[in-house]
Structure formats: structure tokens, C-alpha cells
C-alpha positions, 0 to 999 in steps of 0.5 A: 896821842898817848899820855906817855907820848905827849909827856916824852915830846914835851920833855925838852919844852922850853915851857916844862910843866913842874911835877906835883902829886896827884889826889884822886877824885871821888868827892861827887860820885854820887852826883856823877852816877845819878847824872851820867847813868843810862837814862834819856839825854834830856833828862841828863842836860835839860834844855833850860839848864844855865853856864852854872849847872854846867860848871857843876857837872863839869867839876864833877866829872872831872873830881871822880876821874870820869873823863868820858862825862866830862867830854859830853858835858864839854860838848853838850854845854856850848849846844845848849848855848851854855858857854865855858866861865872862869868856873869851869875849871875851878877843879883844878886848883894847886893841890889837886894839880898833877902833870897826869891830869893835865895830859888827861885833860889835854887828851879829853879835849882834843876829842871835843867837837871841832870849832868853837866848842873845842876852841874854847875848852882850850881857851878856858883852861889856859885861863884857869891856869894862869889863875894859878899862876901856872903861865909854864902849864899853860904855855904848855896847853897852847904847844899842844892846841898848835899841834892840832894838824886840823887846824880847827883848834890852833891858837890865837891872839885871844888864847894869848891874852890871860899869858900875857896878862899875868906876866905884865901885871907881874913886871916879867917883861921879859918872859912875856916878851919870849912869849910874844917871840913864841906867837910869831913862831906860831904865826899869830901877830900882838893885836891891840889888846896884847900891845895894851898889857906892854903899855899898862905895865911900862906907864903904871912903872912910870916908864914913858919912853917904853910905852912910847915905843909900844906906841910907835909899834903899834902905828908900824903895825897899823894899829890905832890907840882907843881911849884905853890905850890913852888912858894908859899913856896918860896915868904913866905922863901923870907918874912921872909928873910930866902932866903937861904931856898928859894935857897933850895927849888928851888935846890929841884925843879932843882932836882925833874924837877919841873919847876920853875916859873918867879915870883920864880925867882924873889921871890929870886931875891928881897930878895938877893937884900933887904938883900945886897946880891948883888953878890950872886943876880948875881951868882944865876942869872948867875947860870941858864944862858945857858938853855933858852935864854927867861928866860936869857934875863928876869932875866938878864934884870931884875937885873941891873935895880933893881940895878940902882934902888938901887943906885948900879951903879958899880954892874950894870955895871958888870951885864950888861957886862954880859948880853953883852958878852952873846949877850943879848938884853938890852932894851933903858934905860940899854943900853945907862946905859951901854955905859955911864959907862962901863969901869969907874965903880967907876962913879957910886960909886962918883955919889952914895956918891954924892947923899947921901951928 
């Protein structure tokens, strides 16, 4: 397809790509001609090379406008096993953007070879775009992959995620559910991972009735929860200080044998202690102790420093002398915390009254 034709069919996109000048590109011309000059090919791709000596052949061709160079070294990187990285792209940036260069792009890499080395090309640049926050352009470059009559190269969930990504982290809800309409048009169905970005963003906003009906969607559509997806439910109860449906959720994981995360600990942690719950913070704590000595020592560790932080010395002391009978290690500072205060819990008491005097 033409450039002039693929510019006049995308004119009424509803994911319009904006127009910004385009700069030329002559910064490694000389590289590009001591690389790409007619020489043996195993000279100009070495079977040892790495996904970094790639990157920069790739930006290099791509800066000098040899869009020719930039389709073998593309094609030759995924046969040396050199996968595309967050890097491939970096010639691309804000100002060098230009509705130009994406259509050349777009043309360059349908000519990749079918499969894999195609596919990610595509893959890749939607990353890069939306790195720019360019989520209209890469909406773009996915209308363009759907096109493919061939079908080796159409999109998927994947090709989706850095899109959806974006758009959540950015609380445009909406915009990312116009994409999720956008993927069922195309026929690809929200997998865990696209569902996940919907319940990160409703629980870190607090919003724990959404987040229930991202859940609920994902049991119709036969989706399981992991321990990610927890986790996130978890952080969102704790936001609202509804800790105790946190503790509920993570006695489902417990029951289900969903394994649960440090940071789920620390979720439930947090909100005990914001809430004044101090001993309730201890009998959870204390209620996973015995199973794994690693996670012992972190949760235990963990608590009464966030104890002394609160100006909690005597409830300090009693974690601490736990952590002591079960022979767990202390660290420097809770140590010497210890032996200073252990057996006069009322010290930390006068030393609290005295501060707020």
C-alpha cells in the first residue's frame, strides 16, 4: 500500500494520528555505509551479535532514512535469535515524529517476514508509541496490523496491553474502554492480564465496587484470579479502610491455595496500623508465622518498625519479643531497640507522653 493511500484511508479513523514536522535523518550515515555496503553478510550480522548490537543498526538505519537496511536488520535480528527490546524503536521520539515516518514505518514492516518477526516488529512499535504517550498512533499501527488479509500479523490481547496500560495508569477509563469495544470488533477477547490493568486502576482509586464488577467479569468469562489480581483487590479494600474484607480475601486465597504476595502482606499490615489496630496487626502477623521462615523474618521485621515509626514503643517491644523466642534475626537498629527496652515497656509509654508534651 501507498503511503498517499494509507494516509487517505485513515483520514476518518476515529484514532486520527496528529501532524508534526518531520526532521531528517542523517546522524549515522556513516555507520550505515561501513555496515550496509556490499560486503558478505556474515560479516554485516555476526552470528555472536547481541538484541543491543541490533538496537543500533536498527536506529541507525532508521535516523539516515534507509528504510531498505532497516527491513534486513528487522528481519536478520529475530534469525539470530536477537529479539526486539524497549530500545528498538528509541529513534523515534517526540520530535522526530511525523505522520511520514509512521506510514514509512508501517510499509517497511509489512514486508518483514510473515510470523513471529513481523508480528513483533508491530508489537514493539505500539510500545514504543505509547512510551510517547501516542496511544491515537498506536491505535493506528494496530488498524493497520488488522488489515493484514494474510492473517500472519493481525493483532492480539498482547499487542493491546502497552494501550490499555497507558490509559488505566492515566485514569482514561473511558477511553480504554472504547479500546476494549475496539478489540471486540477486531475479535480479540480481554484476557487476565488486560482485565488486571481495569482492577489495578479502580482498587488504587479506591473504588472497590468496580473492581468487584471487573471480578465478576472475569468469573463469567471463565477467568481465574492469581495472586496479582488479589493483590490488587486487597490494596483497593485497605484504601478504603475495609481491612476487614482484605483479611477476607486473603483467607479465600489461604482456602484456594492462591499464593499471596509480600506486598498483600503489607497492604493489610498498613491498614491495621492506620486504623489503630495495633494488635490485630500482631495476631495477623502472628497467624502466618511457623510456615516460612523468610516470610517470618520480613513480616516480622517489618512490624515493629513500623511500630517505632508510630511512637508504639511498648507494642514494639512485644513484637520484638516474639520475634526473639522464635530465634528470628532483628536487624542493628531493632536489636539494640530491644535490649534498651525490653522488660520496661512502660519506658516507651513516658517517652510517647513526653514527646507530645
Amino acid at each position: 500500500m501507498h503511503t498517499a493511500q494509507f494516509e487517505e484511508q485513515n483520514s476518518d479513523s476515529p484514532f486520527n494520528t496528529m501532524s508534526f514536522l518531520s526532521k531528517p535523518f542523517n546522524k549515522y550515515k556513516t555507520l550505515l555505509s561501513s555496515l550496509f555496503r556490499s560486503t558478505p553478510a556474515a560479516k554485516q550480522f555476526p552470528d555472536d551479535s547481541t538484541s543491543t548490537y541490533y538496537d543500533e543498526l536498527t536506529n541507525a538505519a532508521a535516523t539516515s532514512g534507509d528504510f531498505n537496511a532497516l527491513r534486513d536488520v528487522l528481519n536478520k535480528r529475530i534469525q539470530h535469535n536477537c529479539l526486539n527490546t524497549k530500545r528498538t524503536f528509541n529513534f523515534i521520539t517526540n520530535e522526530t515524529f511525523s505522520p511520514s515516518l509512521l506510514n514509512d514505518l508501517l510499509q517497511t514492516l509489512s514486508t518483514l517476514n510473515h510470523g513471529v518477526t513481523r508480528k513483533t516488529a508491530f508489537d514493539s512499535l505500539v510500545i514504543r508509541l505509547c512510551k510517547l504517550n501516542r496511544v491515537d498512533d498506536a491505535l493506528h499501527v494496530i488498524e493497520y496490523m488488522a488489515r493484514d488479509d494474510a492473517g500472519c500479523c493481525r493483532p492480539s490481547a498482547t499487542t493491546f496491553y502497552p494501550v490499555l496500560n497507558h490509559l488505566t495508569r492515566q485514569k482514561a477509563l473511558d477511553q480504554a474502554r472504547r479500546v476494549v469495544d475496539f478489540m471486540s470488533k477486531l475479535g480479540v477477547k480481554l484476557d487476565l492480564t488486560g482485565h488486571k490493568y481495569f482492577l489495578s486502576a479502580h482498587c488504587y482509586a479506591g473504588d472497590v465496587a468496580a473492581a468487584a464488577g471487573v471480578l465478576k467479569k472475569m468469573e463469567e468469562d471463565g477467568i481465574g484470579a492469581d495472586a496479582r489480581t488479589f493483590d490488587a483487590l486487597v490494596l483497593g479494600a485497605c484504601k478504603v479502610k475495609k481491612v476487614d474484607g482484605a483479611i477476607v480475601l486473603v483467607r479465600r486465597m489461604v482456602d484456594d491455595g492462591v499464593p499471596i504476595l509480600y506486598s498483600t502482606h503489607m497492604f493489610v499490615i498498613g491498614g491495621l496500623l492506620r486504623m489503630n489496630c495495633y494488635e490485630q496487626a500482631l495476631s495477623y502477623v502472628k497467624g502466618f508465622g511457623g510456615k516460612d521462615k523468610a516470610l517470618d523474618a520480613e513480616l516480622f521485621r517489618c512490624l515493629p518498625s513500623k511500630l517505632v515509626g508510630l511512637n508504639r514503643f511498648k507494642e514494639a517491644v512485644i513484637v520484638l519479643e516474639e520475634m526473639d523466642q522464635r530465634g528470628l534475626p532483628m536487624g542493628s537498629k531493632l536489636r539494640i531497640f530491644y535490649e534498651k527496652n525490653a522488660g520496661n515497656e512502660d519506658k516507651g509509654e513516658k517517652k510517647k507522653k513526653k514527646n507530645s508534651s
